[in-house]
Every structure is written in structure tokens, then in C-alpha cells.
N, C-alpha and C positions, 0 to 999 in steps of 0.2 A: 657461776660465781666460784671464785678459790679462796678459801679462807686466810688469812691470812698466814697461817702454822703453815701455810702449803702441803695440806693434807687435800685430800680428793676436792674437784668441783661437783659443788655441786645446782640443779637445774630448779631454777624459780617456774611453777608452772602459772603461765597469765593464759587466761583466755583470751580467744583474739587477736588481730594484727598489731603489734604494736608501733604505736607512733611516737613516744621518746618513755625514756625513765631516766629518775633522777636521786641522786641519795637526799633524804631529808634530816637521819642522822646514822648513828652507825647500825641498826637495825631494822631504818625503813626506808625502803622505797616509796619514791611516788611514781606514778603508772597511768598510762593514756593508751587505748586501747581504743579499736574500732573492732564494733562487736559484729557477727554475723546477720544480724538484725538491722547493722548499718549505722546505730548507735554508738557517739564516743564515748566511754566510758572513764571516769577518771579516777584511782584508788590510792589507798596507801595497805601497803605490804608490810609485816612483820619476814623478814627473810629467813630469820629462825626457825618459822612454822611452816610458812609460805602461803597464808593464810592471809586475804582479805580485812583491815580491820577495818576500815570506812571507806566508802564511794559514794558516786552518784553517776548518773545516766543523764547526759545531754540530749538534747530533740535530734531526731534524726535530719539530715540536711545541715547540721553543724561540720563548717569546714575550720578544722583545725590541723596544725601541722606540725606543732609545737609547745612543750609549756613549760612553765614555771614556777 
């Protein structure tokens, strides 16, 4: 991500394969993640920190491919 001053990018670390991200305002992402475990993961990211503020873990065998 490059901030907008077009100083350095810089790297959001998700755990995970990820399956889509989306801005929810100007300092969070939302985040859909298939975890090693085989679980999708859904979060919302502070990009500031790059820190986790809220998720959840969907049952494994959830096929998703996209979200919103």
C-alpha cells in the first residue's frame, strides 16, 4: 500500500491465502482469508497498525470466493 504523500509502500501482513479485500473507510480494510487450517477467515484491519481489530472464523468446508 503507498500512502497517499507517495512516500514508501508500505506491506499489510494477513495471514493466509487471501480471497478478496476491500476499503470499509480510509483506515480499514475488510479481509477474507483462507487460513492453513482450511478455515475462511473474515477481519477488519486498522492499516495504521496493521493489526486485527475484529474477525471471525467460518466452519471449514465454507466455499466462498468473494465478499462484501
Amino acid at each position: 500500500m503507498t500512502p497517499y504523500a507517495g512516500t514508501a509502500a508500505t506491506t499489510i501482513p494477513i495471514p493466509g491465502a487471501l480471497i478478496g479485500a476491500y476499503w470499509i473507510d480510509s483506515v480499514t480494510l475488510g479481509v477474507g482469508t483462507r487460513r492453513p487450517d482450511r478455515h475462511v477467515h473474515l477481519g477488519l484491519v486498522d492499516v495504521r497498525s496493521g493489526l486485527e481489530m475484529r474477525g471471525a472464523d467460518l466452519p471449514v468446508g465454507t466455499d466462498i470466493t468473494d465478499f462484501t
